[in-house]
TORNUMAR-689356 format. One record per atom (N, C-alpha, C): x, y, z. Coordinates in steps of 0.001 Angstrom, whole numbers, plus 500000, padded with zeros to 6 digits. Example, Ala and Ser with C-alpha at 12.3 -4.5 7.8 and 13.67 -1.06 7.14 Angstrom:
<rs>
R	xx	yy	zz
R	513190	494310	507800
R	512300	495500	507800
R	513200	496700	507800
R	512850	497750	507080
R	513670	498940	507140
R	512900	500030	507870
</rs>
This chain:
<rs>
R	xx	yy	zz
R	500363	589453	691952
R	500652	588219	691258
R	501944	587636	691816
R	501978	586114	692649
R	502804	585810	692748
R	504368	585395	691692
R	505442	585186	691704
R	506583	585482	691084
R	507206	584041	691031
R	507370	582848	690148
R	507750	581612	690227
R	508123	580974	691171
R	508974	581543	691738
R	509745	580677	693582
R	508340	581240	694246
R	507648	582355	694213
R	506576	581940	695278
R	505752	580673	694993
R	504962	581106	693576
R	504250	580009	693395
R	504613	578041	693295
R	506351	578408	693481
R	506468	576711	693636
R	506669	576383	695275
R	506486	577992	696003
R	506860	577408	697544
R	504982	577527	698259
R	504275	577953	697122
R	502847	577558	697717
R	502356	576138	697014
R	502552	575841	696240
R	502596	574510	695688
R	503467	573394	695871
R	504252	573518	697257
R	504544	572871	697945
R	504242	572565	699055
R	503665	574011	699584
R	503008	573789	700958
R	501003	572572	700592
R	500752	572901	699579
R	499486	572264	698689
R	500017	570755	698930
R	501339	570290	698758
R	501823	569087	698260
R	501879	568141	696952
R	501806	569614	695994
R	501685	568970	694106
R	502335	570164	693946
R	502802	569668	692882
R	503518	570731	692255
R	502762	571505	691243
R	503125	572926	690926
R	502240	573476	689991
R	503341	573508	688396
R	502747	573513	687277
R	503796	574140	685973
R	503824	575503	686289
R	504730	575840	685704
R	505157	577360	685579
R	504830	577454	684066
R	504735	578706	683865
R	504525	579040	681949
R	505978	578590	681602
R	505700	578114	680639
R	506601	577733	679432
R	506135	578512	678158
R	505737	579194	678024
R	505498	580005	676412
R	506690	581294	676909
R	507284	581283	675527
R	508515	581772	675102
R	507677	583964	675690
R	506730	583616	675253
R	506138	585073	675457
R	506285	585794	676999
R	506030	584491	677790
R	505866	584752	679462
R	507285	585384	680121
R	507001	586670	680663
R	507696	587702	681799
R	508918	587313	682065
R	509050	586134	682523
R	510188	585234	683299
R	511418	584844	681992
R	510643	584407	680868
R	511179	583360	679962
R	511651	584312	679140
R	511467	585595	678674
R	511227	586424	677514
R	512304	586822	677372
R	513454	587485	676371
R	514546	588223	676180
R	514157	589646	677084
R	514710	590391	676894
R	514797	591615	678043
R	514582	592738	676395
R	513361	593639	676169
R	513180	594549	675640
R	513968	595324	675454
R	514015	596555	674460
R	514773	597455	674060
R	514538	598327	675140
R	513294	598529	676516
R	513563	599307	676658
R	514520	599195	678097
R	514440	598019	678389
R	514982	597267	679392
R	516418	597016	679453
R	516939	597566	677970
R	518630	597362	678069
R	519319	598062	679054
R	520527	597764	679348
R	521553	598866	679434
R	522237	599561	678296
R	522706	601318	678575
R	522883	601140	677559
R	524574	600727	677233
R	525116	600332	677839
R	526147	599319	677428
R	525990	598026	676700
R	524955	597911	676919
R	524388	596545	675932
R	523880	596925	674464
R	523424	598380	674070
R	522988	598824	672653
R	523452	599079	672242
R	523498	598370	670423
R	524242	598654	669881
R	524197	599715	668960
R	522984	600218	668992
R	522866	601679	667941
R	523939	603236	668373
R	523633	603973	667560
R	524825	605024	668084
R	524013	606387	668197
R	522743	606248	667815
R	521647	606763	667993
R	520717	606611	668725
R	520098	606999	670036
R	518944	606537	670733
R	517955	607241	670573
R	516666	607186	670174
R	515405	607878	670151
R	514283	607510	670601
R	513876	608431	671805
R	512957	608152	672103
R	511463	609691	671992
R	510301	608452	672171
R	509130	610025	671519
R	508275	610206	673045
R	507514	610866	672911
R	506075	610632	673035
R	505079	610722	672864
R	504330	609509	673059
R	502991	609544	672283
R	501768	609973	672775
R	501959	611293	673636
R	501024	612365	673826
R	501282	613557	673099
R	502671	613547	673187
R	502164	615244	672507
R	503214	614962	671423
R	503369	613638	670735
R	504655	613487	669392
R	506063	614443	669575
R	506515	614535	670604
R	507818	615212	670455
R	508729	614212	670472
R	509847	613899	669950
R	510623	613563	669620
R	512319	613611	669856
R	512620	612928	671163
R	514068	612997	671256
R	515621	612141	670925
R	516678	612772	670562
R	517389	612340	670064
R	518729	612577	671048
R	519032	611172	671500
R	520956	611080	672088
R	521702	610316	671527
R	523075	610948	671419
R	524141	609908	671153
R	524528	608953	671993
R	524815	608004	671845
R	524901	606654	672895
R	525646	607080	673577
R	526700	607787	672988
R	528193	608030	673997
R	527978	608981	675133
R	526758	609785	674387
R	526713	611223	675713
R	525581	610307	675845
R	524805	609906	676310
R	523942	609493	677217
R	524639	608385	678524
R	525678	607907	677995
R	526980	606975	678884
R	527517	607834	679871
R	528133	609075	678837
R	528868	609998	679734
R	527957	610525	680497
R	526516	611311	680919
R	525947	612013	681336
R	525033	610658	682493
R	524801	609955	682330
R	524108	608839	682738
R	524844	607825	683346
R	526304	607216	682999
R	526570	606221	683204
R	526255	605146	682474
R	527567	604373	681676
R	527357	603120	680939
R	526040	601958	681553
R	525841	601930	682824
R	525260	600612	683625
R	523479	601336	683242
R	523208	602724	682819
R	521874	602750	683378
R	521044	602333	682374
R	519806	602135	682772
R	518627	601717	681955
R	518791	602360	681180
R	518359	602216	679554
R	518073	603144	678306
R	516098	603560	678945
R	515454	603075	679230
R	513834	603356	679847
R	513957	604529	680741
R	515045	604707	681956
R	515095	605472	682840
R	515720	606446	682288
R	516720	606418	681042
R	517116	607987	680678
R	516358	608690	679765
R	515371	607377	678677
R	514392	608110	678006
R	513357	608981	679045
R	513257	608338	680074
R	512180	608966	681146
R	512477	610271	681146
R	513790	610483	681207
R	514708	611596	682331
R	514504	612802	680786
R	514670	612325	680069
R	514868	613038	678763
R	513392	613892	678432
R	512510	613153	678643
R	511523	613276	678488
R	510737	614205	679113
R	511075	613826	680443
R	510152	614511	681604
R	509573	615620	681788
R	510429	617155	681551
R	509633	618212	681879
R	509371	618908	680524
R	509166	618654	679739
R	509116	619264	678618
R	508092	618778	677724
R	506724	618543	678118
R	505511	617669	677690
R	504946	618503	677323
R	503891	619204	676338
R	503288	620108	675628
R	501920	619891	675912
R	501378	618793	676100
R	500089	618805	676170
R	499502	618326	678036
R	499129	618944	678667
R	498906	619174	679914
R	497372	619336	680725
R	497184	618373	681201
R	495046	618359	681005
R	494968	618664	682453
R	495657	618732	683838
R	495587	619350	684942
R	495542	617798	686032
R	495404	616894	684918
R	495518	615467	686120
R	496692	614847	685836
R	497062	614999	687040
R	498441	614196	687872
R	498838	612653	687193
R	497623	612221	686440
R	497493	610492	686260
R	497727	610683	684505
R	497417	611854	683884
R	497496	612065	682655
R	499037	612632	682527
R	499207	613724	683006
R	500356	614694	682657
R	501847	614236	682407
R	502423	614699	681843
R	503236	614312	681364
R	503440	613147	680071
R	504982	613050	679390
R	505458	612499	678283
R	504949	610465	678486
R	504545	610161	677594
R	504146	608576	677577
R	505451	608355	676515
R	506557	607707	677072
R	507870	607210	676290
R	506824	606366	675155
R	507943	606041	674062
R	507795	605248	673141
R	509653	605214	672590
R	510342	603872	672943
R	511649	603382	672709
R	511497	603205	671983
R	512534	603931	670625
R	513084	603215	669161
R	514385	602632	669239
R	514628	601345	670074
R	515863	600810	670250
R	515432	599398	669194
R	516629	598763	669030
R	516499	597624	668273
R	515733	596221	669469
</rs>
């Protein structure tokens, strides 16, 4: 799927211009998700994240996930990290295995 500057530099080569989405919902336009923060940007003091394969359930303090991680990193990439080897339910495919995050950020 092309990405806005592509689609206005092929709809120029066309010689009309195309609209871009305007609904508040669309990729481009949208606020940036909880799971998409930094976590220098959250304001909880609690981060929890699950997953919804095998319901386990993890819990960091904002501050040690800063200290251990770095203020700048994704809250998505440390739930990942948190997550990762410790998945309970295990079916032998590569495409299944492992933790499916679920972010409880605001």
């Amino acid at each position: 799927m092309p990405n806005p500057t592509q689609m206005d530099k092929m709809a120029a080569a066309v010689g009309r211009s195309v609209p871009l989405l305007e609904d508040p919902r669309a990729e481009t336009r949208s606020a940036p998700s909880g799971a998409t923060l930094r976590l220098s940007q959250i304001n909880q003091h609690v981060l929890r994240v699950g997953c919804r394969c095998c319901a386990r359930l993890v819990e960091i303090q904002k501050a040690d996930a800063a200290r251990l991680y770095g203020p700048d990193a994704v809250w998505k990439d440390v739930g990942q990290r948190l997550l990762d080897n410790n998945c309970t339910q295990r079916t032998g495919r590569h495409e299944e295995d492992g933790c499916w995050p679920s972010y409880d950020v605001p």
